[in-house]
Every structure is written in C-alpha cells, then in structure tokens.
C-alpha positions as CSV (number, residue, x, y, z in Angstrom):
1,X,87.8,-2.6,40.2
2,X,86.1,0.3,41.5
3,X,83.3,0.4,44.4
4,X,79.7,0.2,42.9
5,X,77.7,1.0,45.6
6,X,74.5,0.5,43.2
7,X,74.9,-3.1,43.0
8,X,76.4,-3.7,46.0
9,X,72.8,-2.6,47.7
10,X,70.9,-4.5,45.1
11,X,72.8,-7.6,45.8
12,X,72.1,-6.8,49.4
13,X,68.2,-6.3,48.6
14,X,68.0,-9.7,47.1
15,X,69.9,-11.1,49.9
16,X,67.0,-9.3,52.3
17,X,64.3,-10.9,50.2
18,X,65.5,-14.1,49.9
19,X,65.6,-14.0,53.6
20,X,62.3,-12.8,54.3
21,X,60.6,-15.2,51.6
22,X,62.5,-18.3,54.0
23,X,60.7,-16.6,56.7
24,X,57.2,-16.8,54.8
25,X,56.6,-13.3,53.7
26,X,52.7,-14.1,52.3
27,X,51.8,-14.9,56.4
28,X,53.2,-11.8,57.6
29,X,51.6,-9.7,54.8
30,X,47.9,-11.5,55.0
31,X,48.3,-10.7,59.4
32,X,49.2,-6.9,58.3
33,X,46.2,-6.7,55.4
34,X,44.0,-7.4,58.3
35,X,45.9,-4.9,60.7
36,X,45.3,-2.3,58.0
37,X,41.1,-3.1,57.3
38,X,41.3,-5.2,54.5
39,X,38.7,-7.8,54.5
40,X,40.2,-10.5,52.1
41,X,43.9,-10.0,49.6
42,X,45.1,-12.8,47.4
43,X,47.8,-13.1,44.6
44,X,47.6,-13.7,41.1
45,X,50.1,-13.5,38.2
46,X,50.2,-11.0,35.3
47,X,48.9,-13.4,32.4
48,X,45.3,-12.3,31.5
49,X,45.4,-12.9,27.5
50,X,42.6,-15.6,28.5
51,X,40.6,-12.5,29.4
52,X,41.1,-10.0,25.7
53,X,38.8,-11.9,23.7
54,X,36.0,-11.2,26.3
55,X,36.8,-7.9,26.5
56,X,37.5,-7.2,22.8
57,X,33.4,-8.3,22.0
58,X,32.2,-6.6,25.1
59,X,34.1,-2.9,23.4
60,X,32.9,-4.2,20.2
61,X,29.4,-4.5,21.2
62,X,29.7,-0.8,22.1
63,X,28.7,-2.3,26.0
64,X,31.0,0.8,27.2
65,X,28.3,3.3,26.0
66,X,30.2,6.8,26.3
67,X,33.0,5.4,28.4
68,X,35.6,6.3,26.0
69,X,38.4,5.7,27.7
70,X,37.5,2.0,28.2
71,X,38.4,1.3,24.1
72,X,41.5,4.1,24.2
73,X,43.3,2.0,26.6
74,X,42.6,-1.0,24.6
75,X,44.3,-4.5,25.6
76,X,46.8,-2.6,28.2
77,X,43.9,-3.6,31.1
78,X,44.3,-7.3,30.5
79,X,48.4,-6.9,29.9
80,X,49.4,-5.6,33.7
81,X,53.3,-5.7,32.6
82,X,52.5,-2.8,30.6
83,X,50.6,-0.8,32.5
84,X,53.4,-0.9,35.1
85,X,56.4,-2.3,33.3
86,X,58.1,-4.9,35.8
87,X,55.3,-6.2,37.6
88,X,55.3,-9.6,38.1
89,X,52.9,-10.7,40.7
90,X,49.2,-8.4,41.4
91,X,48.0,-8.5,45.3
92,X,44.4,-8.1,45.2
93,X,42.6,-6.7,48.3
94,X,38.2,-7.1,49.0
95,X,37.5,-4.2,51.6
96,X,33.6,-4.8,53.0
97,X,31.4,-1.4,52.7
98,X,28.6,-2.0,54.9
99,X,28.4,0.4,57.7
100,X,29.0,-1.2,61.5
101,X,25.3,0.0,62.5
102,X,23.8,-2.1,59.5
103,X,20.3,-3.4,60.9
104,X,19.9,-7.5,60.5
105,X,16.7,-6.8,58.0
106,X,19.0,-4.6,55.5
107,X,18.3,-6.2,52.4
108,X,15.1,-5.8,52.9
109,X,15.0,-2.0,54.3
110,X,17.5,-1.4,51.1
111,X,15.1,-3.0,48.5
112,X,12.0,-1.2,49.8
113,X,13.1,2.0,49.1
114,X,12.4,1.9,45.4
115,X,8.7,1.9,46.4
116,X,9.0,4.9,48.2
117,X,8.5,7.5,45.3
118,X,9.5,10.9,47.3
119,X,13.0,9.2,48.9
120,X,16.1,9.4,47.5
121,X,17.8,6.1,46.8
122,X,22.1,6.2,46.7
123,X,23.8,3.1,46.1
124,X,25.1,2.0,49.8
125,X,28.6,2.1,48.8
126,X,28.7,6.3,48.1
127,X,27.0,7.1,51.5
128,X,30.4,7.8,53.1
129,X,33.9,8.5,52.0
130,X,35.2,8.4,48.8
131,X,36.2,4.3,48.4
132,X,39.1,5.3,46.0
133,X,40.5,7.3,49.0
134,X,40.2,4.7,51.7
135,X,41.5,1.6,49.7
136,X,44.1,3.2,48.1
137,X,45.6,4.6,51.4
138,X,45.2,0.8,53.0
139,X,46.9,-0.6,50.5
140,X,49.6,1.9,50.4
141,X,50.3,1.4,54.1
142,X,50.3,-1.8,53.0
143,X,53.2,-1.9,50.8
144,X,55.2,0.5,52.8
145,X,55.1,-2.5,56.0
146,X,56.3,-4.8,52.7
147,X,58.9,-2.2,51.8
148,X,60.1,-1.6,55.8
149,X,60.6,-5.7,55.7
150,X,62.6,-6.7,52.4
151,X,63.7,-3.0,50.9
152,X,62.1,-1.2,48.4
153,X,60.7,-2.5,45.7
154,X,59.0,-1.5,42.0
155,X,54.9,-1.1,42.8
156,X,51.6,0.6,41.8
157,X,48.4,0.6,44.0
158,X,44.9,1.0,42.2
159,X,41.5,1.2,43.1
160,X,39.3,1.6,40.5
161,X,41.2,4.2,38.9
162,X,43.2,2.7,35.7
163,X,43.2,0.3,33.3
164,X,42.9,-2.8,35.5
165,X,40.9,-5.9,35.0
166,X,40.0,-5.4,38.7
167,X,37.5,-8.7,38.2
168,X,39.0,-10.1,36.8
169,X,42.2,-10.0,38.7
170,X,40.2,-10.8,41.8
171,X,38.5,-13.9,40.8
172,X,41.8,-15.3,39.8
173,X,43.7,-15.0,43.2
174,X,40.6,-16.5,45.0
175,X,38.6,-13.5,46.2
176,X,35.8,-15.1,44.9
177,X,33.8,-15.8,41.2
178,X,32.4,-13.7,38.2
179,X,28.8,-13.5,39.2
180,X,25.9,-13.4,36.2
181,X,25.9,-10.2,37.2
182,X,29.9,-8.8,36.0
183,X,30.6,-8.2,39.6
184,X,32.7,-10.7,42.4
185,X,30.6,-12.8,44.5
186,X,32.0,-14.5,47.5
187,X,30.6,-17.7,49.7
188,X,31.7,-14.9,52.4
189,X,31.2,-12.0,51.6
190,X,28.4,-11.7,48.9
191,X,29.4,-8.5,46.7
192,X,29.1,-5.3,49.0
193,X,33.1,-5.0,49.1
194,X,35.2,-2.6,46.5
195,X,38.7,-4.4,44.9
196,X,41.8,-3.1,44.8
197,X,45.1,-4.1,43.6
198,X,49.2,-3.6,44.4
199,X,51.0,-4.6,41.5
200,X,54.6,-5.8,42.6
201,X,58.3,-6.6,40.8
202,X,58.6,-9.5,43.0
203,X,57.1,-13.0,42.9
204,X,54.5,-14.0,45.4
205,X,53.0,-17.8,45.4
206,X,49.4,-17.4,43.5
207,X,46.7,-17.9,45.6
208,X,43.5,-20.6,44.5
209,X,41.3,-19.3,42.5
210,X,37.4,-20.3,43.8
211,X,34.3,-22.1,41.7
212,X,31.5,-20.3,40.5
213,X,28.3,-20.6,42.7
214,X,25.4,-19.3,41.0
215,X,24.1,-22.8,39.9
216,X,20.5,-22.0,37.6
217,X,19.7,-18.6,39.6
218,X,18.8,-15.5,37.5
219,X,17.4,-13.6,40.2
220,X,19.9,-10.7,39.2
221,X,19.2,-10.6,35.4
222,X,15.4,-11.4,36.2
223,X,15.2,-8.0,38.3
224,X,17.8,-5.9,36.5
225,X,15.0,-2.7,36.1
226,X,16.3,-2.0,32.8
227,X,17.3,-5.4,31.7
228,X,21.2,-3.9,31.6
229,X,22.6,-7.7,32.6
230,X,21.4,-8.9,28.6
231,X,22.6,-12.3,29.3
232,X,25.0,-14.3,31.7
233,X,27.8,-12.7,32.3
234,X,27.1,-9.5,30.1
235,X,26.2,-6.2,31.1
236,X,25.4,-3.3,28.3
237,X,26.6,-0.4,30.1
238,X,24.1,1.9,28.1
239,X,21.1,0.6,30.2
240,X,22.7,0.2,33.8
241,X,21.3,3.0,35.6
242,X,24.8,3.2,37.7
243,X,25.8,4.5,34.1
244,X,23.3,6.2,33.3
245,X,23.2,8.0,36.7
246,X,27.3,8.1,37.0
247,X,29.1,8.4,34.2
248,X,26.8,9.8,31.4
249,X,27.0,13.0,30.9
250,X,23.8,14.2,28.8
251,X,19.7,13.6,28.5
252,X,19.0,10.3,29.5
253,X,17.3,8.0,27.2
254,X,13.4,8.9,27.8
255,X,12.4,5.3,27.3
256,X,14.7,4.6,30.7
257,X,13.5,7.5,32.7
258,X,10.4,5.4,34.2
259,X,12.7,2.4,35.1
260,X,15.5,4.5,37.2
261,X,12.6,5.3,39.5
262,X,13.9,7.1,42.7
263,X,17.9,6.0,42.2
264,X,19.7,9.2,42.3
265,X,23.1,8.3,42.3
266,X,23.8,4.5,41.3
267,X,21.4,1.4,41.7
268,X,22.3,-1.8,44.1
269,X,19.1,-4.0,43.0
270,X,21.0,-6.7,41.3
271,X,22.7,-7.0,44.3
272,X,19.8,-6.9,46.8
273,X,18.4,-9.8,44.3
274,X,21.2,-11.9,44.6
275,X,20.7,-14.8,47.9
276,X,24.4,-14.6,48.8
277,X,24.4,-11.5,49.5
278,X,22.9,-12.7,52.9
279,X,26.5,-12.8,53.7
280,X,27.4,-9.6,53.2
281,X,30.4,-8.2,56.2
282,X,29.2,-5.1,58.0
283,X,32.9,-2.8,58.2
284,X,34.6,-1.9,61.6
285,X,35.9,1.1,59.7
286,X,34.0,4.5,60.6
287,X,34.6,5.4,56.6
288,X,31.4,3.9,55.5
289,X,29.0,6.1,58.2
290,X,26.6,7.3,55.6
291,X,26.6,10.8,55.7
292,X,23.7,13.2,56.6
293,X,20.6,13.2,54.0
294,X,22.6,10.4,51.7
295,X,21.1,7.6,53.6
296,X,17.6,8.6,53.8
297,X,16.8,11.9,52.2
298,X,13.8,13.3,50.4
299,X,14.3,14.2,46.8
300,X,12.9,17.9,47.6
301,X,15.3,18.1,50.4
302,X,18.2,17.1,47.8
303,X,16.8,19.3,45.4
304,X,17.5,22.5,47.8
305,X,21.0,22.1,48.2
306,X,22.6,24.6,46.1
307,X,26.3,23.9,44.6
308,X,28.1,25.1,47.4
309,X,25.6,23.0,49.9
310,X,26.6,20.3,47.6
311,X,30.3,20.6,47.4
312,X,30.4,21.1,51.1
313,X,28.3,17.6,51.7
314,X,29.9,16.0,49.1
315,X,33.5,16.7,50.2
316,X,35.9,13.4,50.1
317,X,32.6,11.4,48.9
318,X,32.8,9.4,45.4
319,X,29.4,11.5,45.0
320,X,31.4,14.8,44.2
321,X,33.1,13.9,41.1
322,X,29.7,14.0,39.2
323,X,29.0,17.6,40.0
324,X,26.0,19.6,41.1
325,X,24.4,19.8,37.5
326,X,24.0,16.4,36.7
327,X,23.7,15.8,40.3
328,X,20.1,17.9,39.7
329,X,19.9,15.9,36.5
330,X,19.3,13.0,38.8
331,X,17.4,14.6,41.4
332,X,15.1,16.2,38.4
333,X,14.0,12.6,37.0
334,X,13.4,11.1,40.2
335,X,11.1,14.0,40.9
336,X,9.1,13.2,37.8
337,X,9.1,9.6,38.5
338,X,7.4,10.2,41.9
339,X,4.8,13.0,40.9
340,X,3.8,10.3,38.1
341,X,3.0,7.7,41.7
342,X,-0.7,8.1,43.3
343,X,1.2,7.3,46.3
344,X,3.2,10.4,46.6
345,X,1.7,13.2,49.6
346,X,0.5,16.1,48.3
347,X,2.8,18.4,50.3
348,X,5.8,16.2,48.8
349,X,4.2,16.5,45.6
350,X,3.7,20.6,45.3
351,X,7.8,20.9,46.8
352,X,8.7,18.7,44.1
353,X,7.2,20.7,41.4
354,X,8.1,24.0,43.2
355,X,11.7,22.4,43.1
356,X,11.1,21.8,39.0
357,X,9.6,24.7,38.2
358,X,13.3,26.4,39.6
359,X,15.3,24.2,37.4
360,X,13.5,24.8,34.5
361,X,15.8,28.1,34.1
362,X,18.8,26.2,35.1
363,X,22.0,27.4,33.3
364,X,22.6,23.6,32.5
365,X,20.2,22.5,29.2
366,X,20.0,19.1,29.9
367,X,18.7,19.9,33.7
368,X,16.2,22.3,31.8
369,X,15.1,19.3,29.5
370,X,15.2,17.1,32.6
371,X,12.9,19.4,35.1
372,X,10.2,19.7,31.6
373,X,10.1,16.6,31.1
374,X,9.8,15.6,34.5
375,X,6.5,18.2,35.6
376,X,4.8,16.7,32.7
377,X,4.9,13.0,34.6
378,X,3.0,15.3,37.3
C-alpha cells in the first residue's frame, strides 16, 4: 500500500479538530470576534425551509420592486448548502455603526433633520466607509485565527452581498428578533449594527435563539413616511425610500416625491421611531467617522460637487456604488422638496434653483425630469 499523503493530512486535520473542539473552540472564537470589532456572533444551522414560504409571498407580492436579482436567485437564499456546497454550520456576526463621538441626544438630533428642508439627510450607516468592506475584512481575519487553530477548512464570508437570509440567519443564532419593521432588534443593541455571516464545513454548537420584544408597539409602521412597512413584518420595497433612493434606477414615483423630503441617500426613521433603539452601541472603530459634508451638508453644497468631486468623496463609501447621476437624482428632489417649505432662506432657496436650473441640461433624462419637476415645487 502506497503513501497517500492526502489522507494522511486529512486524518491529521480531524485529529487537530477534534482536539481543539475538547479544548472549547466556540470560547476562543467569541474572545477573538471581540479582538477583531465584532459586537455580537452567534451560530446557527443551515435548515431555513421554515423561512421559503415567507419569502416565496413576499417575491410574489412583487415587494422586491426592480430588485431582480432577489427572484433569480430564488430559494438558494434560504438553502445555505447550496449556495456554498458543504456548509454545515453559519457564524453570524452584529458589528455596531454608530460613530465613537455620537452625542447622548442623537435620536433626537437624527430625527430633527427631516424638518430642516435645505439639509441633506444620509442614513447614519453610509457616513463613513463602505460597511461591506469593514465586516467582510473582520470576519475574514476571523476565520483565518480559526484556520491558524484547527487547519484549513471549507468557508465563505458575506456581508450583504449574496443570496443570504442575513435576518434571518441572525435571529436564529440569537443576535436578536425580526422587528415589525424586517430588520434585527436587540435588548442590546437596538438595530444600528450591519450582519454578516461565515458559513463553515464544520459543526459548531447553535447558539439560542431570542424572543420577540415589540409587544403592541407600531411606532415604526405608524411613522414609516411612505407607509412602506404595509403590515407587521412586511415591507413593500417599492415604497421604502432606502429603495427608492438606493437601488432604483429611474423617475421616482411623483406621488412619493413629497414624502422622501430631505433624505438623499437612504432613510433611518423607522429606526429613530423605534424605543429600543435607546440602546443603540456607539463603535470604537474609526470606520464609522462620517465623512466631510455627509453628516451635515446643505443640499446646494451637495449639488456642486461634480462627478470627479463625487468619486473622490465617495471613495471606499457604500455611497459610491449608486453613481453621480442618480446621486443628483436625489439631490434634485430634495431641492424641490425644500423650495416647496416657507421655512427655507431665501439665499438657500435662489442656490437651490441656480443648482436646478444646471441640471435641467443634464446628460442623464431622468435628472432632467427630476430638476423640472422639482423648480416647479418652487
């Protein structure tokens, strides 16, 4: 019998990991999560099929508005041994996102600046670097600690960026429950975190999973301002101005424009309504600074920045990916929004339809459409 040198270092990979696991592997990993920024991880299995008839009527219901890729994927998002064939347990990972200098009276600061008609709101989270870049290099530092400890080993890290019932996922290993809202709440932590996810070949015990605590509260579906949340647990997509203002690519619906206000580039009010987010975790991590002009800036001051200003202040930001035109798109409605509020300053006002008058040549059609529509408001 010859010399297999494959299986003999297979054999002795097992052997490593059976050692480690009798050395409890889960403590070491949770003391390195926190090493490497993580906020919270937990462990769940890979058997969602609970979870496709839920996401089957929200795809029918056509909830994923121009989000094609949502129904192309189908059921692989709830089926994580076929998106990464092998995986057998899914550590999930909460990171908090707001900035160390966070001021006590946030929430209130944050839900203020709707009813400032010449600011600039962008949802806290895309104020600094690019989320998908920061989790997905934590948790990829994460496994290579895992790897240095009991060999290598079959894994995938996600953040946001495959067909992953990220929630989902999350809720099960314990991070914390489905709020009315779609996203993860936690007695802890509130929502103001991002998930991510390693998937693994190897078997890790499941953490608990937590109860729901959102008792009779609606706040979050009472002062959704598009009504988006249509129910409990149900968000239509084609109404939540994070979708509107992210992912969709053309006019927006003129019976919205009024409701988006000043929200340029995604909307945190169903957050800001919801009480436990009184626990929300400021960050240690320098990641989540907000960046010049995204944490206070005038819509005429946005307005100004040409593409190349824009690419250079959007650089490693989650802002980037939308590009300058609909980036003006955003900027273009918000202008109208304010010039239609008696509370706007008259030197605000005539930059602001300086600023539209511009875009109204604008190689982009829909920014045209956008900058009309919007001096008409004035």
């Amino acid at each position: 019998m010859g010399w297999d040198g494959a299986a003999f270092y297979n054999r002795w990979v097992t052997a490593q990991r059976t050692q480690i696991d009798l050395l409890e592997l889960w403590p070491q990993i949770l003391i390195w999560a926190r090493e490497l920024g993580l906020s919270q991880i937990g462990v769940t299995g890979i058997d969602l099929s609970s979870a496709e008839p839920g996401l089957q009527a929200w795809l029918a219901a056509g909830f994923h508005g121009s989000m094609g890729y949502m129904q192309s994927h189908g059921m692989k998002r709830a089926r994580p041994a076929e998106l990464v064939p092998g995986t057998v347990s899914v550590i999930t990972a909460r990171m908090d996102y707001l900035p160390a200098n966070t001021p006590p009276d946030w929430l209130v600061r944050e839900t203020t600046r709707s009813l400032q008609p010449g600011e600039a709101v962008v949802s806290l989270y895309a104020r600094g670097r690019d989320y998908h870049k920061v989790l997905r290099s934590r948790l990829q530092k994460l496994q290579d600690r895992i790897a240095q400890a009991i060999g290598p080993f079959g894994h995938r890290v996600f953040t946001d960026s495959a067909p992953v019932l990220e929630a989902e996922l999350a809720t099960r290993s314990g991070l914390g429950w489905r709020g009315k809202h779609t996203l993860v709440l936690s007695r802890e932590a509130g929502s103001m975190f991002f998930l991510g996810e390693l998937f693994v070949d190897f078997a890790l015990p499941e953490t608990t999973a937590t109860s729901a605590h959102c008792g009779q509260c609606t706040a979050c579906i009472d002062l959704c301002p598009t009504q988006a949340i249509v129910g409990p647990y149900k968000l239509d997509a084609r109404r939540c101005i994070s979708y509107l203002t992210i992912e969709h690519a053309g006019p927006i619906d003129e019976a919205l424009r009024p409701l988006i206000g000043n929200r340029i580039y995604g909307c945190d009010d169903c957050q800001l309504a919801c009480p436990w987010n009184k626990f929300a975790q400021v960050s240690p991590l320098p990641d989540w600074q907000s960046r010049d002009g995204l944490d206070a800036g005038s819509i005429a001051g946005l307005m100004a920045w040409n593409e190349a200003e824009f690419l250079r202040r959007t650089e490693g930001s989650a802002i980037r990916r939308i590009g300058h035109a609909r980036w003006l798109r955003n900027l273009a409605l918000a202008a109208g929004n304010a010039l239609a509020s008696d509370a706007l300053a008259t030197s605000e006002r005539e930059k602001l339809v300086q600023s539209l008058q511009t875009l109204k040549s604008h190689a982009d059609p829909v920014v045209q459409e956008q900058a009309a529509w919007s001096l008409v408001q004035g």
